[in-house]
N, C-alpha and C positions, 0 to 999 in steps of 0.2 A: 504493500500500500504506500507505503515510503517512497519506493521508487516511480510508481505514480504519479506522486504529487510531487516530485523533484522534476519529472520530465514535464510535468505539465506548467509549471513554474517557469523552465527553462522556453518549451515553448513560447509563452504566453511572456515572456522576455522579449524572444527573438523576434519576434512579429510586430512587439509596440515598437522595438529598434531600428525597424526596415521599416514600418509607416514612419516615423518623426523623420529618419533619415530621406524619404519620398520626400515628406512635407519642406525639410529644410533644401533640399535641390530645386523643388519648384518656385521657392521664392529666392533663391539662390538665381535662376535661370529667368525670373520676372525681372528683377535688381539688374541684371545684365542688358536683359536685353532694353530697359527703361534708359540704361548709360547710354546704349549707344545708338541710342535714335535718338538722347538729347546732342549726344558727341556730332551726330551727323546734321542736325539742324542748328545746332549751335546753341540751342537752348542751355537756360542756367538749371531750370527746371519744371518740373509740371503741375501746370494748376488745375487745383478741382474747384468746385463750389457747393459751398456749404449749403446743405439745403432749408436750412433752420434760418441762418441772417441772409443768404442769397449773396454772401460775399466771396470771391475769388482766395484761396491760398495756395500756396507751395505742399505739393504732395510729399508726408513722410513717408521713411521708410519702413513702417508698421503697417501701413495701406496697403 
């Protein structure tokens, strides 16, 4: 039963380790390609708008 719930442990490791590590390359590969479509238009960077005051800001990087 021990060895069960050690394997099941380990699985249930390795799986939340490959989703975070999925998660952290798609925003990894957003980040990139956000560079270099500012690099190529020359932009400093990209604005959204708030939809609450309707006012323009500079996109973080948590977006």
């Amino acid at each position: 039963m021990a060895q069960l719930i050690t394997i099941l442990v380990l699985v249930f490791s390795g799986w939340w380790l490959y989703r975070r590590f999925v998660s952290d390359a798609r925003k990894l590969a957003e980040k990139s390609r956000r560079a270099e479509k500012e690099r190529q238009t020359g932009a400093i960077g990209t604005l959204v708008k708030d939809p609450v005051t309707g006012e323009y800001r500079l996109k973080r990087d948590e977006e």
